[in-house]
C-alpha positions in Angstrom: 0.0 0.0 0.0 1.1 3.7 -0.7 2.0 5.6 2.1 0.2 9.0 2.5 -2.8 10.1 1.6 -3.3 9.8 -2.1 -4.3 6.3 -1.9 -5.7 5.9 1.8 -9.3 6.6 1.2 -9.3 3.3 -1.7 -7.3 1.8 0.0 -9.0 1.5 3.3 -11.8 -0.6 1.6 -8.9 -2.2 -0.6 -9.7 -1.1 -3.4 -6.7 0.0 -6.1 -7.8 3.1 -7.6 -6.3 4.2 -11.0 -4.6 7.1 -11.6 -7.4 9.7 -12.9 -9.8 8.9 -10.2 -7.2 9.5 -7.5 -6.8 12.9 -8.9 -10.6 12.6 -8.5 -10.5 11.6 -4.8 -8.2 14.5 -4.0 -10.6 16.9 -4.8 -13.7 15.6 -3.0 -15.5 18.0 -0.2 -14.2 21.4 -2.3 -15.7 23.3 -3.6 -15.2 23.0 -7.8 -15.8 24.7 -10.7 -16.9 22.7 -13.8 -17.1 23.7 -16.9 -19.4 21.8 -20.0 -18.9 21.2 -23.2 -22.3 23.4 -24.0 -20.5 26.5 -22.2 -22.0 26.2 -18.8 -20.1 26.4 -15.3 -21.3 25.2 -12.7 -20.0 25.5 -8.9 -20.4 23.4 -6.3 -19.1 21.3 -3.3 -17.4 17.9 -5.0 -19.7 15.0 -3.3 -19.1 11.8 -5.2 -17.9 10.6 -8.4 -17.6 6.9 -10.6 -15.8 5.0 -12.4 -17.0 7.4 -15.7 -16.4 10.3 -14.0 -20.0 11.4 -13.4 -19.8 14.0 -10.8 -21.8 14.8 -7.5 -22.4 18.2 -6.3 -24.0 19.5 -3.6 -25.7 23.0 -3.0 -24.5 23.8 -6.9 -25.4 27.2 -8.5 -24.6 28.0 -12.4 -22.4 31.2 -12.9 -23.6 33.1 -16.0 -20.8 35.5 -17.0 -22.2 38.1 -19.8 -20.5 41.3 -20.9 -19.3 42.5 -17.2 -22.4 41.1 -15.4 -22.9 37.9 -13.2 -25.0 36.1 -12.1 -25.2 32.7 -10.2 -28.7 30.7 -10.0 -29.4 27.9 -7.8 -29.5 24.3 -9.1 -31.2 22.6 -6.2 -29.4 20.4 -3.6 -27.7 17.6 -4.9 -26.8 17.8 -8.8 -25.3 14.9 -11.2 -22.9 16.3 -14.0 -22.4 13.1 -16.5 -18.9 12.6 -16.7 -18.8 13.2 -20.7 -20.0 16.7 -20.4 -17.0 17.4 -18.5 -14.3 19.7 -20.1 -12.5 21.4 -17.3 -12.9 20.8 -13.5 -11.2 23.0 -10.9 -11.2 24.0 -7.2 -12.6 27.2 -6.5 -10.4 29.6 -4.0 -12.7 30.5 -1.5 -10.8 34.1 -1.3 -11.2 35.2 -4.9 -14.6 33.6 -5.7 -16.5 36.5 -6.2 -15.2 38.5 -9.2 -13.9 42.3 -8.7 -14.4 43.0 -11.9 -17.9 42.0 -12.7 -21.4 43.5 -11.2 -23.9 41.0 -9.4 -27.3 41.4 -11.5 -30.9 39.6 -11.2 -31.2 36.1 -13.2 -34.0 38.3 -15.1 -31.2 40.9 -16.1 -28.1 37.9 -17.3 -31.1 36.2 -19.5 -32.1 39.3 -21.3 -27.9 39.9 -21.5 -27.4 36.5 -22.8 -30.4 36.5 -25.5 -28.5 40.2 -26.4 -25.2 38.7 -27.0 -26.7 35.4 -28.5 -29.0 37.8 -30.8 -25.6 39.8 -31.6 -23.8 36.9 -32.9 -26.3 35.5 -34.8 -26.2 39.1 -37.0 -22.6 39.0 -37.3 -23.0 35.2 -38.7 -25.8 36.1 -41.3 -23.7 39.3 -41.9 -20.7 36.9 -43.3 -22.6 34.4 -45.1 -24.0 37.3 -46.9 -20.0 38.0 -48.3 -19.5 34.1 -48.9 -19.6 34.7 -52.9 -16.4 36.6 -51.9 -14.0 33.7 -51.2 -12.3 35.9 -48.3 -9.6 33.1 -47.7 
């Protein structure tokens, strides 16, 4: 057995854990920030996880970040992230959580800011597909 405590949590049921979910294990009861392969981040504390890296977390909220606005809206309780949706995982630093740099608005105020931007982009892609006779390349 491995001394330390990398492998004393699966050990103590004697279990051998691979590699990635002992990196896993490490990071249980913090709090994480995950981000999904649709663009969502979600925070929360790091409960539980499997052998296909589905993820627990409890007391999660999703951060919507538009323009220089927040927001973060409560999920429920207890939220299961399937492991493929996973892009990037990270533990949050409880001293810098809360961005200086952005302002706190309403979940009515970030949705009406994230149909803008969405709306925005959609005119900037019509705009170029009106020059594709152009052949910019």
């Amino acid at each position: 057995m491995e001394q330390g405590g990398q492998d004393s949590l699966a050990n103590k049921h004697g279990v051998r854990t691979p590699l990635h979910a002992k990196a896993l294990i490490e990071e249980l009861d913090h709090k994480q920030l995950v981000m999904l392969r649709d663009g969502r981040k979600i925070v929360g504390l790091f409960r539980s996880c499997d052998q296909f890296a589905n993820l627990v977390f409890q007391n999660p909220y999703e951060r919507i970040i538009v323009a220089n606005q927040y927001c973060d809206i409560p999920l429920g309780s207890i939220y299961l992230v399937r492991g493929e949706n996973v892009v990037l995982m990270g533990r949050v630093d409880e001293a810098k959580e809360i961005p200086t740099t952005l302002q706190l608005v309403s979940p009515e105020e970030i949705r009406k800011a994230q149909q803008a931007e969405k709306d925005e982009m959609l005119v900037r892609g019509t705009m170029l597909q009106r020059f594709d006779f152009l052949e910019l390349e």
